[in-house]
C-alpha positions as CSV (number, residue, x, y, z in Angstrom):
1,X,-3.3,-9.7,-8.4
2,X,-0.5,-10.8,-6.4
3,X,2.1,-8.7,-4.0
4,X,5.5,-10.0,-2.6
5,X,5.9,-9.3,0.6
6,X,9.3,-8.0,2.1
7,X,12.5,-10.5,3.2
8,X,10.9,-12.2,6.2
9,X,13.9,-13.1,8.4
10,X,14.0,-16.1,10.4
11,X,12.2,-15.6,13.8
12,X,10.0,-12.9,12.8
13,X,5.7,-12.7,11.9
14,X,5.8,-10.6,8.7
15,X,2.7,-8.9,6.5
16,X,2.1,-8.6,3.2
17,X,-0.8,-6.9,1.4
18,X,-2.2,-6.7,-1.8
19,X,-4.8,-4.1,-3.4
20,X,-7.2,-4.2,-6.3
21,X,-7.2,-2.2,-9.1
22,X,-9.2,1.0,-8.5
23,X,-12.6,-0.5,-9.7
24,X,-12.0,-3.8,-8.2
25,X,-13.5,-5.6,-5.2
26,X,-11.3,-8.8,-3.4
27,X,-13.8,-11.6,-4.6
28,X,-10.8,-14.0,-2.2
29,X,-7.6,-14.1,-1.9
30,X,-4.7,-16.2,0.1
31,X,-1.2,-16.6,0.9
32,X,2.4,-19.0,0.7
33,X,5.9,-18.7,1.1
34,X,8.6,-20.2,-1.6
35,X,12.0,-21.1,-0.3
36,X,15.0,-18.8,-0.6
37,X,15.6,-20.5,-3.9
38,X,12.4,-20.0,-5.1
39,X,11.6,-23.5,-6.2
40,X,9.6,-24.7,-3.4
41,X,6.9,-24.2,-0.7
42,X,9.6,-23.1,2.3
43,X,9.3,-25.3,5.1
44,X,8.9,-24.2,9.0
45,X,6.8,-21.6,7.5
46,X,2.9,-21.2,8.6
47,X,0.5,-18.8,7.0
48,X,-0.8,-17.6,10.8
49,X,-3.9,-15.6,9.3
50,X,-5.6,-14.8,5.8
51,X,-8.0,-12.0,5.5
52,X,-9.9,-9.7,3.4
53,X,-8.5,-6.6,5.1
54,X,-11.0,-3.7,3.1
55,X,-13.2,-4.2,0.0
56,X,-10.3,-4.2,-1.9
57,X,-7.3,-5.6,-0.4
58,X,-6.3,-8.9,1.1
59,X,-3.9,-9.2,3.8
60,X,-1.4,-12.2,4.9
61,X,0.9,-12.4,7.8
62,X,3.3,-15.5,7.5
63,X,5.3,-16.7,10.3
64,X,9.2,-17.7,9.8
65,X,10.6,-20.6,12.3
66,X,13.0,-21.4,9.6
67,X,16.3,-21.0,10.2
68,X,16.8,-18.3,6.8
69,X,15.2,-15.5,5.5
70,X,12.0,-16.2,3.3
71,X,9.8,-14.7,0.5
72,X,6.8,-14.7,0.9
73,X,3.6,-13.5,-1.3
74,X,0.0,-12.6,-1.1
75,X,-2.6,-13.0,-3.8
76,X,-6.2,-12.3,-4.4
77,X,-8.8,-12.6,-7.1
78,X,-10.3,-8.8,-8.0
79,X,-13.7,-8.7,-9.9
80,X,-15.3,-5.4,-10.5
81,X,-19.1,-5.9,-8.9
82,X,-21.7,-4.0,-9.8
């Protein structure tokens, strides 16, 4: 599973979270941020914390000191545990 986060201007700590299916548990999960063109990792970027934020999401907050707005995405891996 994997969730874009909004435009993170420059400047700016921005969130993104991403949730399991309705059966699923976050087994792990993580974070990045891609340039504005979408081909790269963006630089003057820093994933500031990466967290399981309930049984069933995960939870990023990336920090922009670029000088342009990023994207930015959070992913985790979902198993359904019995």
């Amino acid at each position: 599973m994997s969730d874009t986060g909004p435009a993170c201007p420059n400047d700016t700590i921005c969130e993104a979270t991403v949730t399991c299916p309705d059966v699923g548990q976050v087994v792990t999960g993580g974070g990045g941020a891609i340039d504005p063109s979408g081909q790269a990792q963006a630089t003057n970027v820093s994933i500031q914390t990466s967290f399981p934020s309930a049984d069933n999401e995960w939870t990023v907050f990336a920090e922009n000191d670029s000088d342009t707005t990023i994207t930015y995405v959070a992913w985790a891996v979902c198993a359904t545990v019995a």
